[in-house]
C-alpha positions as CSV (number, residue, x, y, z in Angstrom):
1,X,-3.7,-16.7,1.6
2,X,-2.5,-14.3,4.4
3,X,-4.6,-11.7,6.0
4,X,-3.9,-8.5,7.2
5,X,-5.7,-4.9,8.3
6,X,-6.1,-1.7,7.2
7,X,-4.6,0.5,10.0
8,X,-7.5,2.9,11.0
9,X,-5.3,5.6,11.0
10,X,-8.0,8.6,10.8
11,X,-10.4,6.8,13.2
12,X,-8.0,6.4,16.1
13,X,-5.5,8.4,18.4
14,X,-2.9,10.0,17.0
15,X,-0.7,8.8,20.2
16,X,2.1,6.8,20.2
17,X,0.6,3.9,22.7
18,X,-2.7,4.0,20.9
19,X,-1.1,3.2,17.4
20,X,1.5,1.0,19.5
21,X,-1.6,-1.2,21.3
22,X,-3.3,-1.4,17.7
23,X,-0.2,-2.9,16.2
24,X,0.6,-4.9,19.1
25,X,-2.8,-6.4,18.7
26,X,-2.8,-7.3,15.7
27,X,0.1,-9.4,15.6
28,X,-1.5,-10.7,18.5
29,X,-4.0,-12.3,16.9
30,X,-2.3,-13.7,14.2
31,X,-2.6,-11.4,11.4
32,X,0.6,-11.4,8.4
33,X,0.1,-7.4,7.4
34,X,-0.4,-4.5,8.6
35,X,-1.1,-2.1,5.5
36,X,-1.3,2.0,5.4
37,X,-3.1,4.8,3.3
38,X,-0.5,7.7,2.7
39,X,-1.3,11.4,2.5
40,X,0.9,14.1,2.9
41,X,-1.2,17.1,3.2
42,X,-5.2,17.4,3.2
43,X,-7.0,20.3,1.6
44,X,-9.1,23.1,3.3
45,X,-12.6,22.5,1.8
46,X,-13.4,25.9,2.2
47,X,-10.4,27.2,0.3
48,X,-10.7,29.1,-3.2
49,X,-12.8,26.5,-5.6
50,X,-13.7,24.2,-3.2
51,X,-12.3,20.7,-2.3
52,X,-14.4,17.6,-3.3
53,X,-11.4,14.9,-1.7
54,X,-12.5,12.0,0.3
55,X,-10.1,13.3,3.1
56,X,-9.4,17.1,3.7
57,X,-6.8,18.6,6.3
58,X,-8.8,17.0,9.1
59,X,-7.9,13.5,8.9
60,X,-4.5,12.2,10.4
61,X,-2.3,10.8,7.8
62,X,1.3,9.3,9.0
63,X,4.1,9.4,7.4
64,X,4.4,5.6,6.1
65,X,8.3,5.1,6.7
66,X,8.8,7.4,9.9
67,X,5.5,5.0,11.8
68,X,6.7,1.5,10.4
69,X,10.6,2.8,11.7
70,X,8.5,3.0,15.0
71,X,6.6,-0.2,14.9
72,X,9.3,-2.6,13.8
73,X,10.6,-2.3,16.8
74,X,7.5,-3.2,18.5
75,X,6.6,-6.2,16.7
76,X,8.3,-9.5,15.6
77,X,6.3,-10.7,12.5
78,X,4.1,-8.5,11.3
79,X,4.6,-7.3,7.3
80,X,4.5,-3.3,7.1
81,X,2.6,-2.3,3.7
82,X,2.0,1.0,2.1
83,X,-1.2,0.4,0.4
84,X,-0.5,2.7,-1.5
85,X,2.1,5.2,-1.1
86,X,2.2,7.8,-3.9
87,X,5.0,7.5,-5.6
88,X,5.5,10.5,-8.4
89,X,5.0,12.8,-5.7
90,X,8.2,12.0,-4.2
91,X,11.9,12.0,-4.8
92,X,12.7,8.5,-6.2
93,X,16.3,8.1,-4.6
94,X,15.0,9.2,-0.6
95,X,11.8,6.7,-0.9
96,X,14.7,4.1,-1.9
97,X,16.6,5.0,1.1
98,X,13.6,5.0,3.0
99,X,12.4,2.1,2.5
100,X,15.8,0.3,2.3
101,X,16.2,1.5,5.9
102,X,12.4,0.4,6.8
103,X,13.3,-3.3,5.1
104,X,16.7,-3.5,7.2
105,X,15.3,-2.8,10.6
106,X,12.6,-5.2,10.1
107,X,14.9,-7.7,8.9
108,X,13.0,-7.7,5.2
109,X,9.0,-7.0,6.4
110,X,7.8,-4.2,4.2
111,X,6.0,-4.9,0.9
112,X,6.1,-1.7,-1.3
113,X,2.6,-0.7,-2.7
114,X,3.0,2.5,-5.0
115,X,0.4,4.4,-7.2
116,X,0.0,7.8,-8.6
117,X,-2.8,9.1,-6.3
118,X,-5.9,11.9,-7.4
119,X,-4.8,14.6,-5.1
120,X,-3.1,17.1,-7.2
121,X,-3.1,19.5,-4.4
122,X,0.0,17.2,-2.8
123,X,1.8,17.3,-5.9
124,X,1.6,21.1,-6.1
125,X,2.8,21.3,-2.7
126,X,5.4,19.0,-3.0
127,X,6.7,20.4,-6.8
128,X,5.9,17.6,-9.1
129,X,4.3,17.7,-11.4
130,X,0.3,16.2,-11.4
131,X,0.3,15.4,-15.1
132,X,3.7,13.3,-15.6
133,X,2.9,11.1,-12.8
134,X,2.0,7.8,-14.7
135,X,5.2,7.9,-16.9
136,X,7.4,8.9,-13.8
137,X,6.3,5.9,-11.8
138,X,7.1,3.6,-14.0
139,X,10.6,5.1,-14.8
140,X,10.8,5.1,-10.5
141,X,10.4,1.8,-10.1
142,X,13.0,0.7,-12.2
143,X,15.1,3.2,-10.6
144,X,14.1,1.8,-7.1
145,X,14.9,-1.6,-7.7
146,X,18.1,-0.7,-9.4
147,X,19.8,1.5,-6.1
148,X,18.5,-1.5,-4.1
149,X,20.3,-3.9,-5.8
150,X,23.3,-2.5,-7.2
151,X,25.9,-0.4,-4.8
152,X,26.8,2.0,-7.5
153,X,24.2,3.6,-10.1
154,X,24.5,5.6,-13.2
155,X,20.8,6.7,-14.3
156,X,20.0,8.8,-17.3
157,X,16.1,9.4,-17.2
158,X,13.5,11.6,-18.3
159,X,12.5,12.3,-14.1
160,X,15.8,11.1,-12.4
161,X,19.1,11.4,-13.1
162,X,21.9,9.5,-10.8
163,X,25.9,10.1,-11.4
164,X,26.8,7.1,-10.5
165,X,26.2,7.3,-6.6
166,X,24.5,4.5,-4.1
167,X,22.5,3.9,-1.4
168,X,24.1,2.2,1.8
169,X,22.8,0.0,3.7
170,X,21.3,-2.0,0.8
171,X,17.9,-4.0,2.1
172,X,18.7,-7.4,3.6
173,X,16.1,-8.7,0.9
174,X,14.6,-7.7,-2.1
175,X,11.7,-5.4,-1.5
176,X,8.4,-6.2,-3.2
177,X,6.6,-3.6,-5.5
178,X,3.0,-3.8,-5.9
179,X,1.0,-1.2,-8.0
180,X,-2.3,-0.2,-6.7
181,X,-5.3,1.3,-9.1
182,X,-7.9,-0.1,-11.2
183,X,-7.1,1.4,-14.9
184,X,-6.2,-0.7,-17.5
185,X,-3.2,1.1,-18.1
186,X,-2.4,0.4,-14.7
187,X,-3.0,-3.4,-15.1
188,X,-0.1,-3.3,-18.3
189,X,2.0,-1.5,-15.8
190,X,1.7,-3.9,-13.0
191,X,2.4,-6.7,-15.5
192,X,5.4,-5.7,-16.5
193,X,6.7,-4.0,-13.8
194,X,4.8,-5.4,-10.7
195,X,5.2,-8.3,-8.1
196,X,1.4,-7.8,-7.3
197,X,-1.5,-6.0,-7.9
198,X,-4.0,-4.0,-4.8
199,X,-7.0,-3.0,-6.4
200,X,-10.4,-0.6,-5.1
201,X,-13.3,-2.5,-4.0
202,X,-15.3,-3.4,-6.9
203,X,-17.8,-5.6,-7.7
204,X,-16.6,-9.3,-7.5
205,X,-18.2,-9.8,-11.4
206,X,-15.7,-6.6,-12.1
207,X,-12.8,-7.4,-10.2
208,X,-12.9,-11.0,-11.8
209,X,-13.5,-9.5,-15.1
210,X,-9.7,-7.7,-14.2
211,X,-8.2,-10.1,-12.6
212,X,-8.7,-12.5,-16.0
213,X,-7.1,-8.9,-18.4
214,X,-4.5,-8.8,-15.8
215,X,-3.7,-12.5,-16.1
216,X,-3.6,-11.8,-19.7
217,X,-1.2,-9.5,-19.6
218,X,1.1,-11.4,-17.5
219,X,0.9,-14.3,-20.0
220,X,2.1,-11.6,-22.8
221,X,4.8,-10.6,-21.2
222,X,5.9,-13.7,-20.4
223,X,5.3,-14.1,-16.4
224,X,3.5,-16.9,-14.9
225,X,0.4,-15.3,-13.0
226,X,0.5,-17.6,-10.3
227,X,3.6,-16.3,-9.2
228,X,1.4,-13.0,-9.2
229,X,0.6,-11.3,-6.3
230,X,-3.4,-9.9,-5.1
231,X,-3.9,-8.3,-2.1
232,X,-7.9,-7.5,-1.9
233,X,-9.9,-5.4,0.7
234,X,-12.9,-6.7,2.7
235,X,-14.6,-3.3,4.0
236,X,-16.6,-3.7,7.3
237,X,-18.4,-0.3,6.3
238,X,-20.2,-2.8,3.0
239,X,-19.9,-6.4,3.8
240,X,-22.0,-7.2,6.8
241,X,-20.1,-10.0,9.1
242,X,-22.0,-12.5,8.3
243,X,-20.6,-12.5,4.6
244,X,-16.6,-11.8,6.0
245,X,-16.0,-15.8,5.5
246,X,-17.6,-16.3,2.0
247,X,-16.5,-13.0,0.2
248,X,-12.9,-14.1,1.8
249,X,-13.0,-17.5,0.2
250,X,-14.5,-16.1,-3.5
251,X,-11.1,-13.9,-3.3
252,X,-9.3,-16.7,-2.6
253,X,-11.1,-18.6,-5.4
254,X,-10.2,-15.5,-7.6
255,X,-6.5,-16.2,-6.6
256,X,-5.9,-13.2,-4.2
257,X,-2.5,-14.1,-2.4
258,X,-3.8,-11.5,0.1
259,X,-7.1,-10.2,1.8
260,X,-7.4,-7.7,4.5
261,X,-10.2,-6.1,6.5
262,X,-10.6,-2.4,6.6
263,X,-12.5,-1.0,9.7
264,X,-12.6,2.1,8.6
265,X,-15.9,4.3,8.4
266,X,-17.8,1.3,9.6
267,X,-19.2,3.4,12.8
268,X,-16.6,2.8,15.3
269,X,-15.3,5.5,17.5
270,X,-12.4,4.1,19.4
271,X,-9.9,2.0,19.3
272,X,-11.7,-0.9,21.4
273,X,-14.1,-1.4,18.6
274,X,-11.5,-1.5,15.6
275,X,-10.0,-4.3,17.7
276,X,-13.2,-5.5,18.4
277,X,-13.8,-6.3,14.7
278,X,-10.5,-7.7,13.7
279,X,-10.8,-9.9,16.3
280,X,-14.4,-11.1,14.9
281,X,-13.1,-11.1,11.3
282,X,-10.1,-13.0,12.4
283,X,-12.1,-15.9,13.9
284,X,-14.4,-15.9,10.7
285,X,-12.0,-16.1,8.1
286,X,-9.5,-18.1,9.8
């Protein structure tokens, strides 16, 4: 099972050394991922009809593919994961060049977590369209996997439409899509479209409950689950660290391929004390 973080991007300096020393220390201490919330824009709550978002304008969102172009080149091993980056909201062909770009400067290390988000403020502001977004991903991702693969593509779709044009550089390896979200529809989607799943912190009796349906579903479609991927959070904010080591290994009992830590709104005001904590969670879990 590898473990990673959640960067604590709204919790720490929005400086180039400070996300550089966070990165840096991470693969330091022997963590496989790095994984990253995407926003584009935050709302005023104070505009017309209120805002009732977990995040509003004053939180510090990066753009996922302009940072991991930065830290690639800072780091050696580390996987870069968008965890999960909101697909429909976005032009299907860019995020392909994007990440193919992201995949070839770190010699294959990004995993590609997509999901349809809640924020229909982004999609406004962005023009797409809020309602659409569940049928458009899935027609993305095939269209993602096909300009990554193929050096010429002709695409006919409802969203997209390519006259057969390409992407070059093509990624060195095939990039990994994972779907994030815990509706069942999303499960089918994953299963038939998905390397892996990253679901919201649930209840383990819940998450089990899912992870069983989503096994299911990979059976119908003909997919062995243990070739499955599950990447599952461990949030310092609800798991005390006394628990970090036996919540860790009833994931791993679940099958999760992946767990990570996330530091985030667990009281810590600098970058010392996120680092502080993934050092303690390393040395539990590990």
């Amino acid at each position: 099972m590898k473990i990673g973080v959640i960067f604590p991007q709204t919790e720490i300096e929005a400086h180039p050394a400070a996300i550089r020393d966070y990165a840096q220390t991470v693969e330091g201490l022997g963590y496989d991922y790095f994984e990253l919330y995407d926003h584009v824009l935050g709302a005023n709550p104070e505009r017309p009809g209120g805002w009732n978002g977990p995040y509003t304008h004053r939180e510090a969102f990066h753009e996922p593919f302009v940072l991991f172009g930065y830290l690639v080149a800072l780091t050696r091993r580390l996987e870069f994961v968008t965890g999960i980056l909101i697909l429909p909201q976005r032009q299907t062909a860019l995020v392909a060049k994007q990440a193919a770009q992201v995949s070839l400067l770190a010699g294959g290390r990004l995993r590609l977590g997509v999901g349809i988000g809640w924020n229909a403020v982004e999609y406004e502001a962005l023009g797409e369209d809020f309602q659409v977004r569940g049928k458009r991903i899935e027609e993305q991702v095939q269209l993602l996997r096909a300009l990554w693969s193929q050096p010429l593509v002709t695409f006919e779709g409802t969203f997209d439409r390519i006259p057969d044009a390409g992407i070059n550089p093509l990624p060195p390896v095939p990039i990994p899509v994972w779907f994030g979200g815990d509706a069942d529809v999303v499960l089918r989607r994953a299963a038939r479209l998905g390397d892996g799943w990253i679901p919201n912190t649930k209840p383990y009796a819940t998450l089990k409950a899912q992870v069983e349906q989503l096994h299911g579903y990979l059976r119908a479609e003909d997919r062995d689950p243990a070739g499955f991927g599950l990447d599952i959070r461990i949030h310092a904010s609800r798991t005390p660290q006394s628990s970090w080591a036996a919540e860790a290994a009833g994931f791993a009992a679940l099958g999760a391929t992946h767990v990570c830590i996330n530091t985030m709104g667990a009281g810590f005001t600098t970058l010392d004390q996120h680092l502080d904590a993934l050092r303690r969670f390393k040395a539990e879990v590990s």
